[in-house]
N, C-alpha and C positions, 0 to 999 in steps of 0.2 A: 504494500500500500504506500505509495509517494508521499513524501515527507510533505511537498510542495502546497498540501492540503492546509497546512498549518496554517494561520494568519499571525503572524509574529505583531504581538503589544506589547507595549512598556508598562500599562495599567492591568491586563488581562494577560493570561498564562495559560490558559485551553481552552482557544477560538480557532477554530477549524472548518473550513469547505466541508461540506457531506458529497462532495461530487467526487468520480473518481472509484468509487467501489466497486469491484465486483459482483455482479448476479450472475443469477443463471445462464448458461449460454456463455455471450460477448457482450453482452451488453452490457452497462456503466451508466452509474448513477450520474445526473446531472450535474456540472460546476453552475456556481452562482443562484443557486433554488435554493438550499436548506441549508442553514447555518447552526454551529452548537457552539455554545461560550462558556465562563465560569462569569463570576461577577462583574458589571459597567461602571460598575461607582467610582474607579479608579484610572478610569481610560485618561490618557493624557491628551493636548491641545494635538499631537501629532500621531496620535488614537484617533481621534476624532475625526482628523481630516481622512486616516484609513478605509476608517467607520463609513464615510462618508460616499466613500467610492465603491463601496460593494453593495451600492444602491436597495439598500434592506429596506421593506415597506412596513415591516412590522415585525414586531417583537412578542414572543409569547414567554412570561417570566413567572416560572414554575416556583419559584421561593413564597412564603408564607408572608403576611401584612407586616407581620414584626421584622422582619431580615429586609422587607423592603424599606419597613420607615428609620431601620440603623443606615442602610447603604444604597440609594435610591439609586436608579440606573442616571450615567453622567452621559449623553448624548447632544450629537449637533446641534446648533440653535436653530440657523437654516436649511434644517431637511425637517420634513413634514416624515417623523415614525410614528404608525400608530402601534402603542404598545396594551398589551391585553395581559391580566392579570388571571392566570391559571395557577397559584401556588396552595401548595399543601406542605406538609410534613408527614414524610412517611410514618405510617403505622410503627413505633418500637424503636423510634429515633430518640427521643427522648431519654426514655431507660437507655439506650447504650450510651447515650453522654453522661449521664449518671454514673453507670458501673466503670466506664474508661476517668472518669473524675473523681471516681472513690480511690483509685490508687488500686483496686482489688481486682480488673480485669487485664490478664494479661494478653500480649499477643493470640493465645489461642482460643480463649474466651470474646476476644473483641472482634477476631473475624467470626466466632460463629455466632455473636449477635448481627456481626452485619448480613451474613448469609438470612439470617432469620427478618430482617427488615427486607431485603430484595424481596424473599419469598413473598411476603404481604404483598410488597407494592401493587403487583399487577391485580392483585385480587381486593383490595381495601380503595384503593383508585382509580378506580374503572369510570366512572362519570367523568375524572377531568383528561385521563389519555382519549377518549370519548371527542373531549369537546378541541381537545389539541387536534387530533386528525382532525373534524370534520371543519378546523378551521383551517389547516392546509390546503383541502381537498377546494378552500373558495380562493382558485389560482391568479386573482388579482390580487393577493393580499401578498404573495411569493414577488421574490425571493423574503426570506421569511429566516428569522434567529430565534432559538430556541435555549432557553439559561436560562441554571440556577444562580445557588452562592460558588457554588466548587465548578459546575459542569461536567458531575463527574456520576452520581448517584441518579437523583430525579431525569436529570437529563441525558444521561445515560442510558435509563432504562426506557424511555419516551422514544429514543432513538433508536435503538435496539430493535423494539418491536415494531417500529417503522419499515426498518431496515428488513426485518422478516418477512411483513407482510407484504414488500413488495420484489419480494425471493432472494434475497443473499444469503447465500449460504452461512451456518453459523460459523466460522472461521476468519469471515471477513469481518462479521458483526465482533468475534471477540477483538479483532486484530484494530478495529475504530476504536473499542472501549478502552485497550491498552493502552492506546494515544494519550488519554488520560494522565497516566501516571508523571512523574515530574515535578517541578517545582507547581508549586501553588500557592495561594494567597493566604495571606494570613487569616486565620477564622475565631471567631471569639467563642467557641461554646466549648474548650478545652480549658482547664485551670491549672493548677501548680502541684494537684494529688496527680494530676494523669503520667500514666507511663509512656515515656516518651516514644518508644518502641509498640505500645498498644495504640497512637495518636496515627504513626505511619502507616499501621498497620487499616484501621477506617478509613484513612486518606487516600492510600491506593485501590487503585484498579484492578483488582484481583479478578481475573477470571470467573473463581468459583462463585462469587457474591453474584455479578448475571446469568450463571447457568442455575442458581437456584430462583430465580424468577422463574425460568422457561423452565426448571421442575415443578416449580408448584404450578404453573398454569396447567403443564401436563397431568398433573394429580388430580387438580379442579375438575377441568375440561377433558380429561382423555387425547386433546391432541389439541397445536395452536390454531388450526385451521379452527376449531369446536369454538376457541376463544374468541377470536374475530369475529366467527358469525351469533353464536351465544350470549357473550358478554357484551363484546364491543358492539354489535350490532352494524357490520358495516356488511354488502350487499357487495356483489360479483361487481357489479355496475361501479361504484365506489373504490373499490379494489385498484383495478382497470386504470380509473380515471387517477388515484392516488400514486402507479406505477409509470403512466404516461407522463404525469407533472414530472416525478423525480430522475426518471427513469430516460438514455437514452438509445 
């Protein structure tokens, strides 16, 4: 997967093209349609002018009211984004900053709560991945940014099953997630009991923490396809049209 994907910030540290990926066949996702980031609150005046050229018409900003009213997205003055407020907090995020802030979880403890918040995700927030696609799928609103705090978890797994649904194989989808790892932004929900080895350890982009979403969908559901058309409720028709946009 080409590095070239990257968008190098001085304010932001995982903003990346979703174009470029392999599907099934030959075919490759779109350059310039779908973008993933970690936080905007920190973009610089030569962020901005970046920002500015990848002509994004809208932003969908997965972080919860309070993470936004700490660090509010910092965007151009003169470009009209319109930005749409899709955030949650995953199901069991709470309790693992707890137990990595009591000092008493260690490395192996803290990836298997994060494994255990993955698994939620896709089954506890089903109405807002819901309302994410079906606002990609309104292809004036594209090219389109998709952030959290990190751009590593929530947005992570939003992209993930995107990236499914419109056939990548998982390989490719883990090999996007990976891109992840790396320096990242400073975060405030860590304190001075955490183990600083259990803090790296929720930071990265482990593999197993997204294959345990696409387990427990498969547990729920019996297969992703069951998921899409059961849960998410999207239609052959939608599919299609969501492969076309991203898809070339």
């Amino acid at each position: 997967m080409p590095k070239t994907r990257i968008i190098k910030m001085e304010g932001a540290m995982n903003f990346r093209d979703l174009g470029g990926i392999q599907l099934k066949g030959n075919s490759l996702t779109r350059n310039g349609v779908l973008f993933r980031s970690d936080g905007l609150s920190r973009l610089t005046v030569r962020d901005l002018k970046k920002f500015e050229s990848l002509n994004i018409n809208s932003i969908l900003d997965l972080r919860h009211s309070e993470e936004i009213a700490k660090a509010p997205d910092r965007l151009p003055e003169n470009v009209t984004v319109q930005s749409i407020k899709c955030g949650f907090y995953a199901k069991g995020t709470m309790q693992l900053f707890q137990a990595v802030n009591s000092g008493k979880a260690d490395v192996r403890e803290s990836k298997s709560l994060m494994r255990q918040v993955y698994a939620k995700m896709p089954i506890e927030h089903i109405e807002e991945i819901q309302k994410i696609i079906r606002y990609i799928l309104q292809s004036e609103k594209t090219p389109c940014l998709i952030h959290c705090m990190s751009g590593k978890d929530r947005t992570g797994l939003i992209i993930a099953i995107i990236l499914k649904a419109i056939g990548a194989p998982m390989p490719a989808i883990i090999s996007d997630y990976e891109m992840s790892n790396g320096e990242y932004q400073t975060v405030d929900v860590f304190d001075e009991g955490a183990q600083q080895e259990s803090i790296k350890a929720v930071m990265a982009a482990d593999p197993s923490y997204l294959l345990a979403s696409f387990s427990a969908i498969e547990k729920v559901y019996g297969s992703f396809d069951n998921y899409i058309t059961e849960a998410l409720i999207l239609t052959d028709s939608e599919l299609n049209q969501l492969s076309h946009l991203l898809s070339g």
